[in-house]
TIMI-406468 format. One record per residue (C-alpha): residue number from 1; residue in three letters; x, y, z. Coordinates in Angstrom, 1 decimal, m for minus. Layout:
! TIMI-406468
NUM;ALA;X;Y;Z .
...
//
This chain:
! TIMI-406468
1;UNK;m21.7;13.9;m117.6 .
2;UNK;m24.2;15.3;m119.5 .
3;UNK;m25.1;18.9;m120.1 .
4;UNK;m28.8;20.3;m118.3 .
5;UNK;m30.3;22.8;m120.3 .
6;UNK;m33.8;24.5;m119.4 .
7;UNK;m36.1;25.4;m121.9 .
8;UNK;m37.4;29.5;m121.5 .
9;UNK;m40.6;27.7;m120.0 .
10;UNK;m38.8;25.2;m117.5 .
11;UNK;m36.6;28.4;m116.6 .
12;UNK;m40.1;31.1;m116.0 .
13;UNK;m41.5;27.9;m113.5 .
14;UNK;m38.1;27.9;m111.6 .
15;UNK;m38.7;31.7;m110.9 .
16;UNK;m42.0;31.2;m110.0 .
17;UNK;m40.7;29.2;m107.3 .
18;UNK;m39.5;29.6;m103.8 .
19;UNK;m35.9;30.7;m103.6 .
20;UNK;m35.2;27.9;m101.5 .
21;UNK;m37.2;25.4;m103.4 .
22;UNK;m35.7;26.3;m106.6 .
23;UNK;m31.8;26.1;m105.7 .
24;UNK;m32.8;22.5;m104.4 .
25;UNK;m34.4;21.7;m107.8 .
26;UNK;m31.3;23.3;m109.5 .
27;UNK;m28.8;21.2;m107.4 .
28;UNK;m31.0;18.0;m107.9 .
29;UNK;m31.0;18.7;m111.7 .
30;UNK;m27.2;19.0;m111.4 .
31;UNK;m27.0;15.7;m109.7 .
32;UNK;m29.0;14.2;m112.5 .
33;UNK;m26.5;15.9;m115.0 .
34;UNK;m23.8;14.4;m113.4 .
35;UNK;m25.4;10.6;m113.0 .
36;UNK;m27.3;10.6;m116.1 .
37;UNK;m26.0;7.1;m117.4 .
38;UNK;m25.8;5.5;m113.9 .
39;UNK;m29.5;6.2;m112.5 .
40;UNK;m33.2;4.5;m113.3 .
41;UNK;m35.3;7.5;m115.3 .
42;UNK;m38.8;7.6;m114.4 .
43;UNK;m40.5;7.3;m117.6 .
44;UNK;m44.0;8.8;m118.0 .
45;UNK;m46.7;7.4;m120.3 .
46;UNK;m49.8;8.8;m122.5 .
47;UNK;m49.4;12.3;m123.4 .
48;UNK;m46.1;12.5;m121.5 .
49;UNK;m44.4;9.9;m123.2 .
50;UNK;m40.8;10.8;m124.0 .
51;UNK;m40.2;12.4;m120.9 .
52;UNK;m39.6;11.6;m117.9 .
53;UNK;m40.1;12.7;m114.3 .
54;UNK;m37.6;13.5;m111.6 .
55;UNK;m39.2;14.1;m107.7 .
56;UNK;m38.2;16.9;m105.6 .
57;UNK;m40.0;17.5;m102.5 .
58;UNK;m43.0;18.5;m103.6 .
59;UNK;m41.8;19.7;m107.3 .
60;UNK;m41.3;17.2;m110.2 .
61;UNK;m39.5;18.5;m113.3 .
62;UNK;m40.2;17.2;m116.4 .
63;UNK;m37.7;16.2;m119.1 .
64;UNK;m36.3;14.4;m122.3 .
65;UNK;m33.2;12.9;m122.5 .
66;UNK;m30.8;13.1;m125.4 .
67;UNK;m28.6;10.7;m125.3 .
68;UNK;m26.3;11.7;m128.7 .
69;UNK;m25.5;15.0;m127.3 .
70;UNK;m25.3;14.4;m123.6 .
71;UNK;m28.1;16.3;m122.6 .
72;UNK;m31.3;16.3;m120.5 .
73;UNK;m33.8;19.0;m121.6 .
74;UNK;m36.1;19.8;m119.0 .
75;UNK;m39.3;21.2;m120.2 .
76;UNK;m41.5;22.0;m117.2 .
77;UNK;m40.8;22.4;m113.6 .
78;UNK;m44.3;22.2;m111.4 .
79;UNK;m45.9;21.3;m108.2 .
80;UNK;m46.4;17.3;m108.7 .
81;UNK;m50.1;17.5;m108.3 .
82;UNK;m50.2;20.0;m111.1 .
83;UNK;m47.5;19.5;m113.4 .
84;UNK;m48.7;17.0;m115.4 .
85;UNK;m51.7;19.4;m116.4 .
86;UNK;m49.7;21.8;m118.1 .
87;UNK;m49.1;22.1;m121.7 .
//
């Protein structure tokens, strides 16, 4: 199992979001937690490589596993069509 942790700016988009649309990206982000090792990661490219993408609905988070200290870092939490503008 490996440990989630959100950075401040992953935790500022989660409060930007719907209430209901955040506790599903929360419990999706716990479910990756939990299946870290067992699952396909979506890895971007370009600017974004490193990270990698998770869907939900119409949110993607962003994030960077680290494998040595079971955990995945997510950095950014967006709408998909905008996410990938940020930074």
């Amino acid at each position: 199992m490996y440990f989630v942790e959100l950075t401040d700016d992953a935790d500022d988009d989660l409060l930007q979001l719907d209430r209901q649309v955040a506790q599903q990206v929360i419990n999706r982000l716990n479910w990756l937690g939990e299946n870290a090792e067992s699952i396909h990661h979506q890895a971007l490219t370009g600017r974004w490589r490193g990270y990698h993408r998770l869907r939900v609905g119409d949110c993607s988070p962003l994030y960077t596993l680290d494998r040595e200290h079971q955990r995945v870092v997510v950095e950014l939490v967006g709408h998909r069509s905008e996410v990938y503008r940020s930074n």
